[in-house]
C-alpha positions in Angstrom: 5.6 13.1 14.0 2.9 10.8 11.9 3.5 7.5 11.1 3.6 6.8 7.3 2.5 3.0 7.0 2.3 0.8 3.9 -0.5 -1.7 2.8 -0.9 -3.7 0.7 -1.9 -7.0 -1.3 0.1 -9.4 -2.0 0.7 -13.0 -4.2 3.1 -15.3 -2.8 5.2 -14.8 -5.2 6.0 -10.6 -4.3 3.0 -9.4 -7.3 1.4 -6.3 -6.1 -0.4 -5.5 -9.6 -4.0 -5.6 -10.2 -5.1 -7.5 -7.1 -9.0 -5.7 -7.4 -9.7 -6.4 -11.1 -8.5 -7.3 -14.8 -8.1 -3.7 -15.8 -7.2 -2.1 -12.6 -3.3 -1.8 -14.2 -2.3 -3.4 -17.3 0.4 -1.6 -17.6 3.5 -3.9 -18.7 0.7 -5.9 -20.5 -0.1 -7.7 -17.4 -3.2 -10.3 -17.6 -3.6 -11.7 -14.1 -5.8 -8.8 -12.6 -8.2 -9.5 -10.3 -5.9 -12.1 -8.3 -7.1 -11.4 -4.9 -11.3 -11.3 -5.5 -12.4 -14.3 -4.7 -9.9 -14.7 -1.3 -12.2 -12.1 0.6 -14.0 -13.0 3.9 -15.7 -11.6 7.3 -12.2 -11.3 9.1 -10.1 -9.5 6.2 -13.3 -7.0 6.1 -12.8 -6.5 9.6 -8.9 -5.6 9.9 -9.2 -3.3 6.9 -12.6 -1.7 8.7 -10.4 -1.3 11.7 -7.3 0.4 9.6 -9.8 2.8 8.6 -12.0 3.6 11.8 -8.5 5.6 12.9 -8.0 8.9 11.8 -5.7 8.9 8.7 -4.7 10.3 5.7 -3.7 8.7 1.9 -0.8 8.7 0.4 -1.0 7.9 -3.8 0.9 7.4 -6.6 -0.3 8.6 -9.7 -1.8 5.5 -11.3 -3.7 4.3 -8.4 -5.0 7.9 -7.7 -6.5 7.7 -10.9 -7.7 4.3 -10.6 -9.2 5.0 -7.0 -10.8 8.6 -7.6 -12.6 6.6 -10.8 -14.5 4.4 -8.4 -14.6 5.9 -4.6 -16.5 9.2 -5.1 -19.0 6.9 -6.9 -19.0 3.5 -3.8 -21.9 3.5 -1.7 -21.2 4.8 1.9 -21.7 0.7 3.2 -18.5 -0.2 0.9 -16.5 2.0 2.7 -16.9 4.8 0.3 -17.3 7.7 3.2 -14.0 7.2 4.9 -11.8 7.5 2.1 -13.9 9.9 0.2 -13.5 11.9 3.5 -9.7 11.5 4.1 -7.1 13.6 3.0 -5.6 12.3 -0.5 -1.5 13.4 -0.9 -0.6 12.7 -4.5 3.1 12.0 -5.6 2.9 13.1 -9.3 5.3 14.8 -12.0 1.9 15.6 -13.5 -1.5 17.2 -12.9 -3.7 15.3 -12.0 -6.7 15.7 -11.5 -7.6 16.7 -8.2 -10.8 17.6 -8.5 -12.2 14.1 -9.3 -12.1 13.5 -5.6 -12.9 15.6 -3.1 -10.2 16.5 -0.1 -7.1 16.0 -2.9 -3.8 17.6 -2.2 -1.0 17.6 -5.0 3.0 16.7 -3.4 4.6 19.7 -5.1 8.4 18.6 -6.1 10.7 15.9 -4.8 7.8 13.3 -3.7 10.5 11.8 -1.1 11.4 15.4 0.2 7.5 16.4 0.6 6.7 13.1 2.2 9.1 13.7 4.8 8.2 17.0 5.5 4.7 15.5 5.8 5.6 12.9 8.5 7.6 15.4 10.8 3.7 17.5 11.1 1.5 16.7 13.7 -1.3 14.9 12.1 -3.2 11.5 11.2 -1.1 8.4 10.1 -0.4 8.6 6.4 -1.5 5.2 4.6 0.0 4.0 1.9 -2.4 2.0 -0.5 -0.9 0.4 -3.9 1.3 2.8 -5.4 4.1 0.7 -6.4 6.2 2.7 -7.9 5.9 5.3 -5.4 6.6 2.5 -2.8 9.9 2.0 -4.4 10.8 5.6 -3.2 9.9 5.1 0.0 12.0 2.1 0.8 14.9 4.0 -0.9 14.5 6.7 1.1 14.0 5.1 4.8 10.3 6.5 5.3 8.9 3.4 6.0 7.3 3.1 9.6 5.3 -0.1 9.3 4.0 -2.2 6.5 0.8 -4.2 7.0 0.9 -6.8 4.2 -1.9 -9.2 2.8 -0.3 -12.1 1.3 -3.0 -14.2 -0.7 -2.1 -18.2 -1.4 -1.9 -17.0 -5.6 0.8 -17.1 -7.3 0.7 -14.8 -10.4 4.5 -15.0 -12.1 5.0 -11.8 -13.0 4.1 -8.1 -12.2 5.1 -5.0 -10.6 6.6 -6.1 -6.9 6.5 -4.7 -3.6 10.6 -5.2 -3.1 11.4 -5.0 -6.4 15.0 -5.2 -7.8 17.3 -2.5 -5.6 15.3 -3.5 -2.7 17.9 -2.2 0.3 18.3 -5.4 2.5 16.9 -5.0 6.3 15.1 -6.7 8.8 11.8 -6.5 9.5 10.1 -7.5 13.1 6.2 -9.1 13.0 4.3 -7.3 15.3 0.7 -8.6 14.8 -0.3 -11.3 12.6 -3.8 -12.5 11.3 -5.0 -15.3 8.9 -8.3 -15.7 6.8 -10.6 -18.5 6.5 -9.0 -18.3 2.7 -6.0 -18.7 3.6 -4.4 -14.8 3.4 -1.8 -13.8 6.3 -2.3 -10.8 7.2 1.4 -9.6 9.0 1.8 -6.6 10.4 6.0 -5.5 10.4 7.8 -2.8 11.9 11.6 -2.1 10.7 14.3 -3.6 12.8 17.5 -1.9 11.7 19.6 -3.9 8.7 20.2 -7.4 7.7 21.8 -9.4 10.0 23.5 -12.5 8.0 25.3 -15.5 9.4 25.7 -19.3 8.7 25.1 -23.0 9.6 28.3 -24.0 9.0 30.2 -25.3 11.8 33.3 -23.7 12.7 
């Protein structure tokens, strides 16, 4: 059984757009790329060299395959260019992309949910979700969440494509591991833990 984790950037406010540069994704005619840039320090390139020094595979949306296989086959190996270059990429699309733009490429054939979960009951590396918002939006839909490791930078950018968007399903989360920057970014680490549980500070 692999573990299918999401990461990702995030602005205080829940914007998970365009955190690595003004045209990363403009779609929706958003302006603010580039939000998280100038946040980036010794510690946050430690955790994410130490997500990647495991074995793991990549899990894409569309969009940011296209986006990422623009720019990785080209990074020097010192950037981190050679571990993803070198992982297995599974792409959710209705499309074709193209899969030949970076090496190691595999195409999700049908239901994206259905071929995910097929994915995670094979024995295999942990699947890693990076961006990908819509195809995030799936995977909270459809339970397939295992753990989310989230980057919240001290932005706020007002508007943008969110990581628990509208029709969010409510549950609890547990923090398992938690880091911060010398910039100010918590880094949190979350496992799910089973549904909302309400109540109230009113006395009876």
């Amino acid at each position: 059984m692999r573990k299918l984790i999401v990461s990702t950037f995030l602005s205080l406010d829940g914007v998970m757009q365009g955190p690595g540069g003004p045209d990363e994704d403009e779609s929706g005619g958003f302006a603010q790329g580039g939000w998280s840039v100038n946040h980036w320090d010794e510690l946050m390139a430690s955790v994410m060299g130490e997500a990647t020094s495991v074995p793991f595979a990549m899990v894409l949306g569309r969009r940011t395959f296209d986006i990422m296989s623009a720019y990785w086959p080209h990074a020097p190996e010192e950037a981190g260019g050679k571990v993803f270059n070198d992982a297995v990429k599974y792409v959710a699309s209705r499309g074709r992309p193209d899969l030949a733009a970076w090496a190691n490429s595999v195409q999700i054939e049908g239901d994206a949910a259905e071929g995910l979960a097929a994915l995670k009951r094979e024995d295999g590396p942990e699947l890693q979700v990076h961006g990908s918002a819509d195809l995030i939006q799936t995977l909270l839909r459809h339970n397939l969440v295992d753990e989310f490791r989230l980057w919240v930078f001290p932005v706020v950018v007002g508007s943008g494509k969110r990581l628990f968007a509208e029709g969010a399903i409510p549950a609890g989360l547990k923090l398992v591991d938690s880091k911060i920057s010398s910039t100010g970014v918590f880094i949190g680490t979350y496992e799910p833990a089973g549904e909302l549980v309400t109540g109230t500070f009113a006395q009876d």
